[in-house]
N, C-alpha and C positions, 0 to 999 in steps of 0.2 A: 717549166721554163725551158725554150728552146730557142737555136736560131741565131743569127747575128743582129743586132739593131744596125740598118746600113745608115750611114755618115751621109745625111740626109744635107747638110750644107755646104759640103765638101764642092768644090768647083763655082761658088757663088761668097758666102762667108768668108772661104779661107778654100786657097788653093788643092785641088784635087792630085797634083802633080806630089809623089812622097817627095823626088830630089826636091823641090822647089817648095814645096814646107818645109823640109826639115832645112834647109840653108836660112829661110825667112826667119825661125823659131830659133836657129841655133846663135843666130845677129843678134836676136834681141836679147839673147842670155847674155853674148857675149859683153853686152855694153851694159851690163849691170854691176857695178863694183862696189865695196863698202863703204857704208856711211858711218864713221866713227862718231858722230854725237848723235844719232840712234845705236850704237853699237850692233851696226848691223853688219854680218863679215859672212859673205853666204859662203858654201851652205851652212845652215843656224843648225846648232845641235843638237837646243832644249826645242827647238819650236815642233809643235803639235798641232797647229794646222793655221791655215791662210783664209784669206779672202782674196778674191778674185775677177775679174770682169769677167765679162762674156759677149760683149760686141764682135762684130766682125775684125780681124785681124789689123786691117789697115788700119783699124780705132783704137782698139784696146788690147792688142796685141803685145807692142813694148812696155803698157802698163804692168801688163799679166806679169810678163817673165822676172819682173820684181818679185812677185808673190812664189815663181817657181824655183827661180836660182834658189833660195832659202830652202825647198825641202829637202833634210837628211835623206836623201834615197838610200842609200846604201843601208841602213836601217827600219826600212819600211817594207812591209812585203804586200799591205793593204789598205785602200784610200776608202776612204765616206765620200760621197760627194753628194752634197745638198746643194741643190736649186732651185730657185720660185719656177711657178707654171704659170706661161705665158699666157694660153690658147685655151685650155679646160680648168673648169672649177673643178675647185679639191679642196673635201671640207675636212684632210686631215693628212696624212701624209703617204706619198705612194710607193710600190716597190714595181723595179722593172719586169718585165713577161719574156726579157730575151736572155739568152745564159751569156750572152758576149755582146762588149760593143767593139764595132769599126771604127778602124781610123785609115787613114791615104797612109799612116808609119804601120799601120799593123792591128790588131785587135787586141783586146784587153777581156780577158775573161771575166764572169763575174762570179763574186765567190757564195755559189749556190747555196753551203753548208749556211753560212752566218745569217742571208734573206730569209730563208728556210724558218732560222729561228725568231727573225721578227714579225713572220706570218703568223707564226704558233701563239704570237702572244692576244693576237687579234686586233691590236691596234691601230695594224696598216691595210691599207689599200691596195689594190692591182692597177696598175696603170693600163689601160689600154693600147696594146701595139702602135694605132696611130696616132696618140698622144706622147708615144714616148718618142716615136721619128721624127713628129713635129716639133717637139721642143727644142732649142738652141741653148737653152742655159747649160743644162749639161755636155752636150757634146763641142762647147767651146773649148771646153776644159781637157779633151780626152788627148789632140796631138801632143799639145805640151806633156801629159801625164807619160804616153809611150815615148815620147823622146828624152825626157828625164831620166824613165827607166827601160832604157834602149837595152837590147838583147837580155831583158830579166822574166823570166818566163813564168815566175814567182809570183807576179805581179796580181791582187784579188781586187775589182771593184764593187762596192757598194752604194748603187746610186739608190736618192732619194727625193722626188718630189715634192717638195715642200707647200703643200695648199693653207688652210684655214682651222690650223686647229683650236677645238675648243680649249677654253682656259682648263677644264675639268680632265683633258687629255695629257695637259705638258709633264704631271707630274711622271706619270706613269711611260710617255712617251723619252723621258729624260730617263729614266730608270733602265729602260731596253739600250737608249743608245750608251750607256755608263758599259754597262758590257765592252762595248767594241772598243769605247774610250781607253779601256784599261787596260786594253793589249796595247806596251809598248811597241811594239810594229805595226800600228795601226794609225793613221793619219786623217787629217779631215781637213776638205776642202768647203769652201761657201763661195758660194758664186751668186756675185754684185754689183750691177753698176748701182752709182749713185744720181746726184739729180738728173730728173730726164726734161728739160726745162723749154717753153715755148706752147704755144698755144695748140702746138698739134698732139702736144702731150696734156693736154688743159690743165698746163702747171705752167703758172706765173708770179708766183709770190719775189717780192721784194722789198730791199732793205736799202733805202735811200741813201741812208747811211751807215751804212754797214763797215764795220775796223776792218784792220787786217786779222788776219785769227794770231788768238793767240798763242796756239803750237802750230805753226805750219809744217808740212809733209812738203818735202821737196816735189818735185825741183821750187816752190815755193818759195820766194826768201821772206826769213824774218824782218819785221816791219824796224823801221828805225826807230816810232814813237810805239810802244806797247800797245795794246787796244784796250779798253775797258771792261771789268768783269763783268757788269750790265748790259744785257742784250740791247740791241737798238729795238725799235717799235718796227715791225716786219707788216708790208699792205701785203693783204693777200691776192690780189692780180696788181701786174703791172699796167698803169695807165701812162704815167711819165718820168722820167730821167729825174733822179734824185744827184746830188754828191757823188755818190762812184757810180760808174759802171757797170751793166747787168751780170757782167763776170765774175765780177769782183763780188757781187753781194750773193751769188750761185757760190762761191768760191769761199765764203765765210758761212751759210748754210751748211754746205756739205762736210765744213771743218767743225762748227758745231756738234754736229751728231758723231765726227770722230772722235773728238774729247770724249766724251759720255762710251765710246765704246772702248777706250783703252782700259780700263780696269774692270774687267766683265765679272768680275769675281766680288767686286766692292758692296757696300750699302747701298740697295735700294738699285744699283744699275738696271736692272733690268727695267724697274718702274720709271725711273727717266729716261728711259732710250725709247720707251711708248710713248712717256708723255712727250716729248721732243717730235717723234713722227706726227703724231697728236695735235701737235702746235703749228707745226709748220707745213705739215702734207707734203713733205719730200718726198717725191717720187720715185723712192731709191725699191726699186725694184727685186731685190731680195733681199725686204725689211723681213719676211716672215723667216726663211731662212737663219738671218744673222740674230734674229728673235731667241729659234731654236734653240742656236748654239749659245747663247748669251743663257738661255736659263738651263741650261747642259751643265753649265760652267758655275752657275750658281748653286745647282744642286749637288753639283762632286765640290767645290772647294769654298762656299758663301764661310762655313765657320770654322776654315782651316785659316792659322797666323797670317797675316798679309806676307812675310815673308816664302812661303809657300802658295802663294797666290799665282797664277798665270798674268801677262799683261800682254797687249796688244802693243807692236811696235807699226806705225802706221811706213813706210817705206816709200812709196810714189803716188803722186795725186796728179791727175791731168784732165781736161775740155776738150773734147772734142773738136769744140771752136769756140770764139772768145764773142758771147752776145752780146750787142752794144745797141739794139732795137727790139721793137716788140713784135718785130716780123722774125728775128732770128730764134734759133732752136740747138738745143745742146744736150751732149751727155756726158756725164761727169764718172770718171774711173780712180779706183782706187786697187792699192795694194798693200795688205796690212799681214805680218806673221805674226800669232799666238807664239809667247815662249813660255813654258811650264816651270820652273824653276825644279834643277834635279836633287 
């Protein structure tokens, strides 16, 4: 492993100028403040890792910095970062070929020892150099991560490409990542948008009728009438305007599958958060990813007391743009922190 991976969407994604990201990025933290009925009061102390977008800045940018205000940096000396693979198939999970990634704030070394040892185990992959410049998922992730931990030189990355693995792989793939889990200084990022909705994504499922959700993630507000614990009946393409609006039923959708991901340590989560993508073919783009870590999280803590159990606090939920045709097209962002209980 040699070489820097150069910030291949730097001056296109997200400004190539350091003054001029790092003022962009430091706005968006700035206007992040606590949400007392999530008990959210960044930075989070128990939290152990995030999800996260990965759109271009102008998108999912002030989503992100929900997910980053929350990480303990000051206690972190090394991040995982797991991402879907947009561009090449991956029938399993990959490891980067460069010893460093770029960024317009600085680079971010990676920390050779710990790859080293997930290569020895044979489970993983080599990414190819130009599969790893081309992808966006991870390098969405990296200014915010250097401006977090600004002048920390401590700082170790661990990316991971997250493809197609077999069922027969997760146990033994959870087992390698439990290692890294259990360094207290050790953190983990997932990187996610959620629906990508509209026919140029050939995702059009809707819900005519569809509540309001029944735990909304801000800026969302709680519905005046509760919604039903019965799903409505979801068409799978939209053909015409039902009761709400195509937002609102993308916007109950995408809250569905956050309920099912807040107790990842629970009965069976893992088997409902499949069968849920399953049902509905959400196009949430790092299902395999948050797959990973959902049966990560079941194999360290499935028959540890629920009080000792980790939960997901979901933080900020946002569109792209609000659909109301079947000519319109959306992408849905979320921001959720893992908290461990210590």
């Amino acid at each position: 492993m040699s070489g820097v991976r150069e910030a291949t969407h730097a001056g296109s994604w997200y400004s190539s100028s350091a003054p001029a990201l790092r003022k962009e990025l430091g706005a968006n933290l700035a206007k992040v403040g606590p949400l007392p009925e999530q008990g959210y009061a960044p930075p989070v102390a128990d939290a152990k890792a995030v999800i996260a977008p990965h759109a271009g800045y102008s998108y999912s940018g002030p989503t992100a910095a929900w997910a980053y205000a929350a990480v303990p940096a000051a206690n972190i000396k090394r991040v995982v970062l797991l991402g879907p693979s947009h561009h090449a198939y991956i029938s399993g999970v990959a490891l980067s070929p460069f010893a460093a990634y770029g960024t317009p704030l600085g680079d971010i070394p990676l920390d050779l020892d710990a790859i080293d040892e997930l290569r020895k185990t044979g489970l993983f992959q080599d990414m190819k150099s130009g599969v790893d410049e081309a992808e966006h998922s991870l390098e969405m992730h990296l200014p915010y991560l250097r401006l977090i931990f600004d002048g920390r030189d401590d700082l170790r990355l661990v990316p991971l490409l997250v493809g197609h693995p077999a069922d027969a792989q997760a146990s033994p793939l959870c087992a390698a990542l439990a290692k890294l889990w259990a360094d207290d200084a050790t953190f983990f990022v997932v990187s996610s948008d959620f629906c990508h909705w509209g026919t140029r994504f050939s995702c059009t499922p809707y819900y005519p009728d569809a509540p309001e959700p029944l735990h909304p993630v801000p800026p969302v507000r709680p519905a005046a009438i509760p919604a039903h614990a019965a799903p409505p009946d979801l068409v799978r393409r939209f053909d015409r305007p039902g009761s709400v609006p195509i937002w609102k039923s993308i916007q109950y959708m995408d809250h569905e599958g956050i309920d099912l991901l807040r107790y990842p340590a629970g009965e069976a989560a893992l088997e409902k958060w499949e069968a849920y993508l399953g049902r509905t073919k959400n196009t949430i783009c790092g299902r395999n990813p948050i797959t990973l870590l959902v049966a990560l999280i079941q194999h360290l803590y499935a028959k540890k007391p629920e009080a000792e159990q980790p939960h997901f606090v979901f933080v900020r939920y946002e569109q792209s743009s609000q659909c109301v045709s079947g000519r319109d097209s959306s992408v849905s962002y979320v921001s959720a922190v893992l908290r461990v209980p210590k």
